[in-house]
SEDREN-700466 format. One record per residue (C-alpha): residue in one letter; x, y, z; residue number from 1. Coordinates in pm, whole numbers, padded with zeros to 5 digits. Layout:
N
(pt "a"; (X; Y; Z); NUM),
...
END
This chain:
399
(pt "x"; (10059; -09069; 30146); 1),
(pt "x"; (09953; -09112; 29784); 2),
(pt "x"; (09626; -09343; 29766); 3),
(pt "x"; (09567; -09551; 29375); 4),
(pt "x"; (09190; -09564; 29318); 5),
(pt "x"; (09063; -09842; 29103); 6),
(pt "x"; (08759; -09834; 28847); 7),
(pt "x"; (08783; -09412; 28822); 8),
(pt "x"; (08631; -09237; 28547); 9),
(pt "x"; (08652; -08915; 28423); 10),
(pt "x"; (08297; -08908; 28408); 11),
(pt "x"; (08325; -08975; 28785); 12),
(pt "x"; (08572; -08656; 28824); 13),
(pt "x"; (08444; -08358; 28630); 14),
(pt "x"; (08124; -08115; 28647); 15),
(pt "x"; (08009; -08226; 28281); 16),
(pt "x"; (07992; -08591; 28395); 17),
(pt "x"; (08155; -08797; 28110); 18),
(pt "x"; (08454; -08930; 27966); 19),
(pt "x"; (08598; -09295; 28015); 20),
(pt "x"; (08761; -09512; 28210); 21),
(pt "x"; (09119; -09385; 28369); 22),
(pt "x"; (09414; -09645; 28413); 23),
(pt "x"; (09579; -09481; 28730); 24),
(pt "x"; (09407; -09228; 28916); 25),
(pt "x"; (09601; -09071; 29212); 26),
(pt "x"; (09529; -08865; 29498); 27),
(pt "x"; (09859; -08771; 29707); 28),
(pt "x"; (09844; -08560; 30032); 29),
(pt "x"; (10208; -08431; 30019); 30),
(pt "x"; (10389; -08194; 29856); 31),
(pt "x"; (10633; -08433; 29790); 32),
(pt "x"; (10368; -08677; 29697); 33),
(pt "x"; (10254; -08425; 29455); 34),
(pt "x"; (10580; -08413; 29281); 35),
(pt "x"; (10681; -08787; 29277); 36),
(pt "x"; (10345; -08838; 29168); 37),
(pt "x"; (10415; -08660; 28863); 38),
(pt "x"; (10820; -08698; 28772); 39),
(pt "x"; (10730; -09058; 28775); 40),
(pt "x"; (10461; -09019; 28527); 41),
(pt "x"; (10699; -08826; 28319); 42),
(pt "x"; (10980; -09068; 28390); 43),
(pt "x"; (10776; -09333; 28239); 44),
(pt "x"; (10646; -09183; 27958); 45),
(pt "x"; (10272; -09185; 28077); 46),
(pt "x"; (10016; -08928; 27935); 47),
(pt "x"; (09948; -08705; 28273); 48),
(pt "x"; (09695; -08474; 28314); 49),
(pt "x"; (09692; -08304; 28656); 50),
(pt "x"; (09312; -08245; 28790); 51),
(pt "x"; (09205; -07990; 28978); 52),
(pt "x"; (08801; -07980; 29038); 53),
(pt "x"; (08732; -08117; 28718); 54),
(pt "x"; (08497; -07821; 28627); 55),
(pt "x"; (08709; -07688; 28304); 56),
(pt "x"; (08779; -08054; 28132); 57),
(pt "x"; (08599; -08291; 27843); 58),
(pt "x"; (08769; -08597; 27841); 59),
(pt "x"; (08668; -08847; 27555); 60),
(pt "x"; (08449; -09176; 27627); 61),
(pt "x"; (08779; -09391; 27515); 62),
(pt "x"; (08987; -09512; 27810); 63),
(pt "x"; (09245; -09270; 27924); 64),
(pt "x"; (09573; -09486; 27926); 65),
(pt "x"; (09800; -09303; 28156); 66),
(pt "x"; (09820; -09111; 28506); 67),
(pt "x"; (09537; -08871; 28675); 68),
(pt "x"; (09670; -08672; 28969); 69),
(pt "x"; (09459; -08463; 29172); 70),
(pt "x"; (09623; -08278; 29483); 71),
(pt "x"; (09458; -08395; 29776); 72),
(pt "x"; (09580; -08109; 30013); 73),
(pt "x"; (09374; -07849; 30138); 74),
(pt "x"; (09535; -07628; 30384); 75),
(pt "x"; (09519; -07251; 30366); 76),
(pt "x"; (09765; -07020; 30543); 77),
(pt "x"; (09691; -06663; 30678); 78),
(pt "x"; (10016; -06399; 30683); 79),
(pt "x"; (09979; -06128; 30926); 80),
(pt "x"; (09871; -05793; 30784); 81),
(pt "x"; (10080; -05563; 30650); 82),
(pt "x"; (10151; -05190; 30707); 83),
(pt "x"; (09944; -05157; 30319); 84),
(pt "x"; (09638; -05338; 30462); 85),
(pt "x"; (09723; -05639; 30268); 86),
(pt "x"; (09777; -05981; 30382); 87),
(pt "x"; (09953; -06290; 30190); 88),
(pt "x"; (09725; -06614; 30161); 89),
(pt "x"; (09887; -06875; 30072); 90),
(pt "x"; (09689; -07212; 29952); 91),
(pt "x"; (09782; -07533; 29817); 92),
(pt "x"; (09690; -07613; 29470); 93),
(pt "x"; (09432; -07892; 29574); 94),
(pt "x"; (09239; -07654; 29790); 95),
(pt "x"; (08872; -07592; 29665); 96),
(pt "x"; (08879; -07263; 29522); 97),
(pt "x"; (08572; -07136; 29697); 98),
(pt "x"; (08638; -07286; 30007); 99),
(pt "x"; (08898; -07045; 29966); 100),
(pt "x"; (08705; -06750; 29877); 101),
(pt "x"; (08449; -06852; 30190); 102),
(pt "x"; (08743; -06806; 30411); 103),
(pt "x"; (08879; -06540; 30270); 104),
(pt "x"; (08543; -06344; 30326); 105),
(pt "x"; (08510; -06464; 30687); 106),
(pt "x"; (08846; -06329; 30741); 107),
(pt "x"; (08781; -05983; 30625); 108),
(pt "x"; (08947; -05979; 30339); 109),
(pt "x"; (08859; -05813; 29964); 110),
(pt "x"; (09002; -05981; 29648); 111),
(pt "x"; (08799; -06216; 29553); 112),
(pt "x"; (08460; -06222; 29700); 113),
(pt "x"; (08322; -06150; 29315); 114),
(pt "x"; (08483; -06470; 29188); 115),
(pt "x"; (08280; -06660; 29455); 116),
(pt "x"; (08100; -07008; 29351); 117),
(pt "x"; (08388; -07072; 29087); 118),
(pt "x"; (08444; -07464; 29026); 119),
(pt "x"; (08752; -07567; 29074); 120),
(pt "x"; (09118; -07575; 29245); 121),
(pt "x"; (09337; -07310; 29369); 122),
(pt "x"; (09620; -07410; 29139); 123),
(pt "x"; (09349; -07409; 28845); 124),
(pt "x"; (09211; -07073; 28908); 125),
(pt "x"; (09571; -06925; 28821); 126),
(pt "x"; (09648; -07173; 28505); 127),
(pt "x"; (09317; -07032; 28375); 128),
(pt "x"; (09291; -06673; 28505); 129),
(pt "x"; (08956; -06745; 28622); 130),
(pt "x"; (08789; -06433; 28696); 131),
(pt "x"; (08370; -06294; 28692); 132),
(pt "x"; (08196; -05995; 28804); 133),
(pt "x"; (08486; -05738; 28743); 134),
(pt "x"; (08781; -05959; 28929); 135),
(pt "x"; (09020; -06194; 28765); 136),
(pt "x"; (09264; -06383; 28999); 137),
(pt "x"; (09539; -06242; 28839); 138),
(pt "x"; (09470; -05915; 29011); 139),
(pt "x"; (09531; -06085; 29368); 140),
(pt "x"; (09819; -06369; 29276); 141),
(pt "x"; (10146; -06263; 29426); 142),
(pt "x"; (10344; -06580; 29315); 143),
(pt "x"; (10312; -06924; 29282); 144),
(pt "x"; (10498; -07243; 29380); 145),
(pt "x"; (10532; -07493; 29113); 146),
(pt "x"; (10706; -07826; 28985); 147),
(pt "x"; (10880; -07740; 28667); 148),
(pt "x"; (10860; -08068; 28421); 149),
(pt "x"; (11095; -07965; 28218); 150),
(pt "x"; (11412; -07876; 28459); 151),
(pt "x"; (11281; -08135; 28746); 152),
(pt "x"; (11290; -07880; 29026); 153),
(pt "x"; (11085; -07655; 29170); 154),
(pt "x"; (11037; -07267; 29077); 155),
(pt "x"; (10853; -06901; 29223); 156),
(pt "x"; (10666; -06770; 28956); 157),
(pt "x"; (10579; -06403; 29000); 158),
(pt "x"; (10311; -06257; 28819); 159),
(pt "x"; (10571; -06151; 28515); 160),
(pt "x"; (10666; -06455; 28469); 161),
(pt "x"; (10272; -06591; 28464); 162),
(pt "x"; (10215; -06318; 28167); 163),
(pt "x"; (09844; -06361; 28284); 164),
(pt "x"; (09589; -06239; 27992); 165),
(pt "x"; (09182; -06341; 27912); 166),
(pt "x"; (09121; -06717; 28086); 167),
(pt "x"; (09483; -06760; 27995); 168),
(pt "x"; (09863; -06747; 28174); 169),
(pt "x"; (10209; -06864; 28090); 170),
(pt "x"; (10105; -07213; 28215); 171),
(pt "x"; (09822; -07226; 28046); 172),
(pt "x"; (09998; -07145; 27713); 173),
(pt "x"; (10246; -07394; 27769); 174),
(pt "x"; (10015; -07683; 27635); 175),
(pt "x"; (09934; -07579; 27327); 176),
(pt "x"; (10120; -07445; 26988); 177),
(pt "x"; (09824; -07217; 26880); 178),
(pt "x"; (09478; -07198; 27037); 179),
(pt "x"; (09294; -07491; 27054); 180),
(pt "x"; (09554; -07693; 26889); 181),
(pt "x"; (09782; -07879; 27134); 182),
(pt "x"; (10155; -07909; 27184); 183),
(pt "x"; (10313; -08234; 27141); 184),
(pt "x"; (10501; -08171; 27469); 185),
(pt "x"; (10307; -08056; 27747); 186),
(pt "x"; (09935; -08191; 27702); 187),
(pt "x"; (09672; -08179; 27881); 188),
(pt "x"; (09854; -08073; 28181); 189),
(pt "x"; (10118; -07738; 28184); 190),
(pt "x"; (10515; -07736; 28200); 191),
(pt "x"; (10452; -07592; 28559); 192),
(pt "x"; (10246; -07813; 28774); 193),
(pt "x"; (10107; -07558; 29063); 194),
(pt "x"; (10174; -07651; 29407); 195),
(pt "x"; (10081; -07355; 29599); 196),
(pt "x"; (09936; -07045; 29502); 197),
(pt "x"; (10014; -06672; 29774); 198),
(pt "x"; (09765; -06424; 29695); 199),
(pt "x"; (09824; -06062; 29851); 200),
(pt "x"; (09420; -05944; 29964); 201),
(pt "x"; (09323; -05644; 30120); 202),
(pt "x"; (09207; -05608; 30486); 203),
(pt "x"; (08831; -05432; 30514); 204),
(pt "x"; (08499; -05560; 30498); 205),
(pt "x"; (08357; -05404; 30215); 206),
(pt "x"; (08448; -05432; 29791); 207),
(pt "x"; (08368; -05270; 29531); 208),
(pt "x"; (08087; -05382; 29308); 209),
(pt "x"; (08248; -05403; 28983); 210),
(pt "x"; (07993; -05569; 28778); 211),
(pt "x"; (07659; -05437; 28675); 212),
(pt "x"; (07421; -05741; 28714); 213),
(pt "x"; (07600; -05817; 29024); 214),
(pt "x"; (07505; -05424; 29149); 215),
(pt "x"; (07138; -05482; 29010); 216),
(pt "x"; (07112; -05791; 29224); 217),
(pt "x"; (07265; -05616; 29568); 218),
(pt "x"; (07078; -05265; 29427); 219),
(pt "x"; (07315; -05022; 29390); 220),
(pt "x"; (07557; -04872; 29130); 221),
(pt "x"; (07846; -04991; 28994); 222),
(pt "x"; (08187; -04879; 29194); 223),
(pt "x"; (07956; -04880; 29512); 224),
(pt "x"; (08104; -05027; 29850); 225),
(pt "x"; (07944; -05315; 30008); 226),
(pt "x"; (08039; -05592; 30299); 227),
(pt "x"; (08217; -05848; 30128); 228),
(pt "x"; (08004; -06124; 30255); 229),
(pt "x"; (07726; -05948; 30043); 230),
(pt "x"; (07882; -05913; 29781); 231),
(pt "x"; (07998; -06299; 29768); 232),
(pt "x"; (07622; -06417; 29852); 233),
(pt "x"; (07499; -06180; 29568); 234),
(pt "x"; (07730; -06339; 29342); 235),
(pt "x"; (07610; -06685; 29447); 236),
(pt "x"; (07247; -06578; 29376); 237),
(pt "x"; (07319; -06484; 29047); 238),
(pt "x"; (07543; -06747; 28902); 239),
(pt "x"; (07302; -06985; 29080); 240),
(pt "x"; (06991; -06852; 28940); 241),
(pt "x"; (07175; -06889; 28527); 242),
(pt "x"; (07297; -07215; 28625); 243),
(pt "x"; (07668; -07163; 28678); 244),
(pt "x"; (07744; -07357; 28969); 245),
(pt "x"; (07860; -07704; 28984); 246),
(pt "x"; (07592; -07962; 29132); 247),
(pt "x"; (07696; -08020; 29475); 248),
(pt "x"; (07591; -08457; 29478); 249),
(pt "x"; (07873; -08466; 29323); 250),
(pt "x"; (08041; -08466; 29619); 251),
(pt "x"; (07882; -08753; 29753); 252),
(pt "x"; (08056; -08974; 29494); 253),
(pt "x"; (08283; -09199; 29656); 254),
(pt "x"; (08649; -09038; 29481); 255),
(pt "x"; (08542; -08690; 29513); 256),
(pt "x"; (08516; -08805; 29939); 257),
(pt "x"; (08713; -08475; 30028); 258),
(pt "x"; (08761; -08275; 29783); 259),
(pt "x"; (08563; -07987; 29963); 260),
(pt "x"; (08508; -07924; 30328); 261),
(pt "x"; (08192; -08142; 30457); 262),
(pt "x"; (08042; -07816; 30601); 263),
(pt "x"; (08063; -07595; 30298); 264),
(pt "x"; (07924; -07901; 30038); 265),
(pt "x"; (07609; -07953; 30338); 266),
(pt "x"; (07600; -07536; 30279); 267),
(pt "x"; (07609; -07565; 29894); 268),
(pt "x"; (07381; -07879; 29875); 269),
(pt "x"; (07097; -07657; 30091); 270),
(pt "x"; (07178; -07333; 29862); 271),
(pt "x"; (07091; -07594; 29586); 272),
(pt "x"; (06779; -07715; 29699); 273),
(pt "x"; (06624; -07365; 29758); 274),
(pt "x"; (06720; -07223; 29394); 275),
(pt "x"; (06603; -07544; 29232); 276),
(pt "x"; (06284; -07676; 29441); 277),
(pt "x"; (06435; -07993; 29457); 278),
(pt "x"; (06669; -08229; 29615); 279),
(pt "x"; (06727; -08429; 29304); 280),
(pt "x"; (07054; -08331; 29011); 281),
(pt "x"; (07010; -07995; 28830); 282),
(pt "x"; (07143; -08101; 28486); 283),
(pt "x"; (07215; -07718; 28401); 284),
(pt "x"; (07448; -07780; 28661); 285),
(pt "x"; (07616; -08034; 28460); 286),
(pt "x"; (07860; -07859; 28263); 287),
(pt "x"; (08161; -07714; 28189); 288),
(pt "x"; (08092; -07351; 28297); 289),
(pt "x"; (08122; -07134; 27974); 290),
(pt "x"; (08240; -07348; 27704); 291),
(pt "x"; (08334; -07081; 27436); 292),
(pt "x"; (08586; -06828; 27533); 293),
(pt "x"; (08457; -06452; 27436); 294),
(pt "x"; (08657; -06388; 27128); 295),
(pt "x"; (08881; -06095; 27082); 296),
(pt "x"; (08903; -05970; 26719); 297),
(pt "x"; (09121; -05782; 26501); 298),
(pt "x"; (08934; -05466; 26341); 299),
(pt "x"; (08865; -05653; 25996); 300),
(pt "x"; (08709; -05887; 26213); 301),
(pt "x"; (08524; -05648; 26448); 302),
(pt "x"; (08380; -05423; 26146); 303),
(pt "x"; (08187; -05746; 26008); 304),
(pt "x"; (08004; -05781; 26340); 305),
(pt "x"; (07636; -05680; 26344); 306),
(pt "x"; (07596; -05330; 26470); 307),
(pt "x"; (07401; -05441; 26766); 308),
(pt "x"; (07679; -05716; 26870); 309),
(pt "x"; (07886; -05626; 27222); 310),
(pt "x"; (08191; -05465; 27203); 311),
(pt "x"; (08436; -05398; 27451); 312),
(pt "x"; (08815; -05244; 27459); 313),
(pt "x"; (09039; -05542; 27452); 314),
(pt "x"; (09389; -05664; 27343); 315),
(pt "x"; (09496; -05929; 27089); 316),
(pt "x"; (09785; -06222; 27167); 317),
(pt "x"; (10039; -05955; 26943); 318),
(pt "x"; (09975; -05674; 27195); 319),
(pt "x"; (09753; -05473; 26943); 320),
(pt "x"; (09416; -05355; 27069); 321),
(pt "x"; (09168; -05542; 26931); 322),
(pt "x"; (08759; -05570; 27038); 323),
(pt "x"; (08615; -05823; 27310); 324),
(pt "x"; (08283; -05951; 27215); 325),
(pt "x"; (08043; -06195; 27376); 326),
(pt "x"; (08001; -06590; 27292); 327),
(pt "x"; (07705; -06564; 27464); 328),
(pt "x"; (07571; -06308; 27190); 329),
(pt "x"; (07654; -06486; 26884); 330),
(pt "x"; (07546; -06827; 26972); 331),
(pt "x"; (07226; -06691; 27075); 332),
(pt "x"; (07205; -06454; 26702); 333),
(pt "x"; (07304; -06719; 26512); 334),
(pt "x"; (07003; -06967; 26568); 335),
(pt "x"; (07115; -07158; 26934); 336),
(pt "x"; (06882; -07035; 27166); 337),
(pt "x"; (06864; -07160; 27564); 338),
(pt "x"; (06796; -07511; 27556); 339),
(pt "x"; (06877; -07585; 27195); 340),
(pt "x"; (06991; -07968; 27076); 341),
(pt "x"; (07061; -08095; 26778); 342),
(pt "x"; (06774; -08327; 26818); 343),
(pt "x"; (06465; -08424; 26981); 344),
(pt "x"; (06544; -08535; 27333); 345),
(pt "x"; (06935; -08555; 27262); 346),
(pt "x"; (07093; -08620; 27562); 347),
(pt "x"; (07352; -08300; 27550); 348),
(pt "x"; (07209; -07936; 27491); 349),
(pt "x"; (07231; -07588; 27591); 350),
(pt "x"; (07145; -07495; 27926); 351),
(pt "x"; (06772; -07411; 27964); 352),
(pt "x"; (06893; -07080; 28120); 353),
(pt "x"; (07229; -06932; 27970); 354),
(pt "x"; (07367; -07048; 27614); 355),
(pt "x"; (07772; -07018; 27662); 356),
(pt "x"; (07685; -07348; 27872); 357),
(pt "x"; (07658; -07723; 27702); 358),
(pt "x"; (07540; -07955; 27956); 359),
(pt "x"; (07466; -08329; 28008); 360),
(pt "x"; (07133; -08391; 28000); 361),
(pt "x"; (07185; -08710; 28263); 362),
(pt "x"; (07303; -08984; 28002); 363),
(pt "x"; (07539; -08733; 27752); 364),
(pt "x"; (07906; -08908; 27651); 365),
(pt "x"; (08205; -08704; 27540); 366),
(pt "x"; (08067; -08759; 27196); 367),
(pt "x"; (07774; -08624; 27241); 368),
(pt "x"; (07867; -08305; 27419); 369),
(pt "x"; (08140; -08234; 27137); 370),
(pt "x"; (07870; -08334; 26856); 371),
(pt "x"; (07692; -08044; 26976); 372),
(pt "x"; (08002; -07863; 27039); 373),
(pt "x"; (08084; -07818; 26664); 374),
(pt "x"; (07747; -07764; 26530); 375),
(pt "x"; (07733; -07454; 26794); 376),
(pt "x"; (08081; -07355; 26657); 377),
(pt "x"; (08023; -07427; 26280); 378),
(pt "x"; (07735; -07236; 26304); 379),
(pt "x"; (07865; -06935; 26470); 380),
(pt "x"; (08155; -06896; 26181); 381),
(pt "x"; (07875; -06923; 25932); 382),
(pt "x"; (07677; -06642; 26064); 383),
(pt "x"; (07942; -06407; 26168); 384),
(pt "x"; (08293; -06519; 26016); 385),
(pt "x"; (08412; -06595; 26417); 386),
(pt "x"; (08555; -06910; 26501); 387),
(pt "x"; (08498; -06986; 26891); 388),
(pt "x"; (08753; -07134; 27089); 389),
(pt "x"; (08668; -07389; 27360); 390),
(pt "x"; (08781; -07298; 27702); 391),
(pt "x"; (08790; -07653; 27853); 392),
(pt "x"; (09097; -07835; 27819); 393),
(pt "x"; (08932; -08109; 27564); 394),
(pt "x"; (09142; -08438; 27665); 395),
(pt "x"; (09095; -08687; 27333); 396),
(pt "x"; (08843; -08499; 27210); 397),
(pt "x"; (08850; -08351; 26869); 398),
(pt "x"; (08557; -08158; 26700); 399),
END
């Protein structure tokens, strides 16, 4: 069954909380659904943009005239183990990613306890290569089941074929011509729509602690083993406690009605109160996650950094090594500090506790968010010569 919802925003249907009205907004809860839903879009020559949790999206205030589909499925399939102590999940793209991580841990299973509190969709998690705390999905996906736009049938991609990288894959790349500049094709949503996603995780209860905040919060060293359950609450702690969770009333909207299990949003709305003191909205919450990818620089570029800037081993789009270094840093060196807005009780600013994230203050539009957007950018690239690149998919939205 596909269900039509009338009146949707996306302000209604994404972390940040903004962006206009939406002409047709459907949720199917069929595979086939899922697919119908979208050939017909294409069919009719509809702008489609294919939502998972709406965490990694800025849509502009302006009405959105085509199709929204989000997958309304939600089931998640355990293989038995194998004779390498792995076993194949398999997920639907609509299932909340960390309902799927919760499960995952309660099953025994290591893979992706660090990526734990992630907003979002399974089928996101591999368009974006979503990964935290020393895991990326990419290092778990075995293949994935998709609708191919293009051809009009479905297709296994295997992780060759994905040509995962930093926050980006083959499906990913697929919408735009360059980064942050669009293709005329396939925009805002991929040639390969995600139906299911099979990840191959590891049978024990403990991981390795592959991040060093994470093994200052649990108190140990890095490459340590730990249960996996600790790890995963650790890693709630800590991306609760720098505001990079989404706020769970969002789930008492009406059209966001079961998109995660009742029991884990009860779980993440009492997690919630305790870190914040309150039962009200935590508007650091409000984002889009990190909205400035870490940039990865050729050596010209790297040798005009500051000699206290971060630096890590990394490698370009061409293959050539190049050197990661941290949003986080610059925007904070060049002048935007926690908190910052362009002015005086502007309703969009930097979260109060981490600076890679540009929240809604309670009453922010699109406009406002990408207004402070580009004088965050320009800024940067006047200080240090680097040009970020925004990680959300920006839908209308030009700065």
């Amino acid at each position: 069954m596909t269900t039509e919802h009338s009146t949707t925003t996306f302000a209604d249907l994404t972390t940040i909380g903004v962006g206009g009205p939406i002409r047709t907004f459907l949720t199917p809860d069929t595979r086939d659904g899922v697919i119908d839903a979208v050939r017909q879009a294409d069919a009719a020559g509809s702008p489609l943009s294919v939502i998972g949790g709406g965490s990694n999206l800025l849509a502009a205030d302006a009405p959105f005239d085509g199709v929204v589909v989000r997958d309304a499925r939600q089931d998640i399939r355990f293989g038995s183990p194998q004779a390498d102590d792995t076993v194949a999940v398999s997920a639907d793209a609509g299932c909340n990613w960390d309902d799927f991580v919760a499960e995952s841990v309660a099953h025994g299973l290591e893979g992706v306890e660090g990526l734990s509190g992630i907003p979002g969709t399974v089928g996101a998690s591999v368009v974006q290569n979503i990964g935290a705390y020393g895991q990326e999905v990419a290092s778990s996906v075995a293949q994935v089941e998709a609708w191919d736009r293009e051809e009009s049938r479905t297709v296994t991609l295997d992780p060759q074929h994905l040509r995962f990288g930093y926050r980006m894959s083959a499906l990913k790349a697929s919408m735009y011509d360059a980064p942050a500049q669009p293709s005329d094709r396939f925009f805002p949503t991929p040639r390969f729509v995600v139906l299911s996603v099979t990840l191959r995780l590891h049978r024990g209860a403990e991981g390795t602690v592959g991040y060093r905040q994470l093994a200052k919060a649990l108190g140990v060293e890095v490459g340590d083993r730990m249960p996996v359950a600790a790890i995963r609450d650790a890693v709630l702690k800590v991306r609760a406690a720098k505001g990079m969770l989404e706020d769970a009333h969002r789930y008492g909207i009406p059209v966001m009605a079961g998109a995660k299990r009742a029991d884990t949003v009860q779980a993440a709305l009492q997690a919630q109160r305790e870190a914040t003191g309150s039962d009200g909205p935590d508007f650091n919450r409000h984002s889009c996650g990190s909205f400035f990818m870490n940039p990865i620089l050729d050596d010209t570029q790297a040798a005009r950094l500051p000699q206290d800037a971060p630096r890590f081993p990394a490698v370009l789009p061409s293959g050539e090594p190049g050197t990661k270094t941290s949003a986080a840093w610059l925007i904070d060196h060049a002048g935007f500090h926690r908190g910052y807005a362009v002015a005086a009780g502007a309703p969009a600013s930097l979260s109060t506790l981490h600076t890679l994230a540009l929240t809604n203050r309670g009453s922010a539009r699109a406009a406002d968010i990408a207004e402070l957007a580009r004088t965050v950018r320009d800024g940067v690239e006047q200080a240090f010569g680097v040009r970020l690149v925004p990680e959300p998919v920006l839908v209308g939205v030009t700065f």
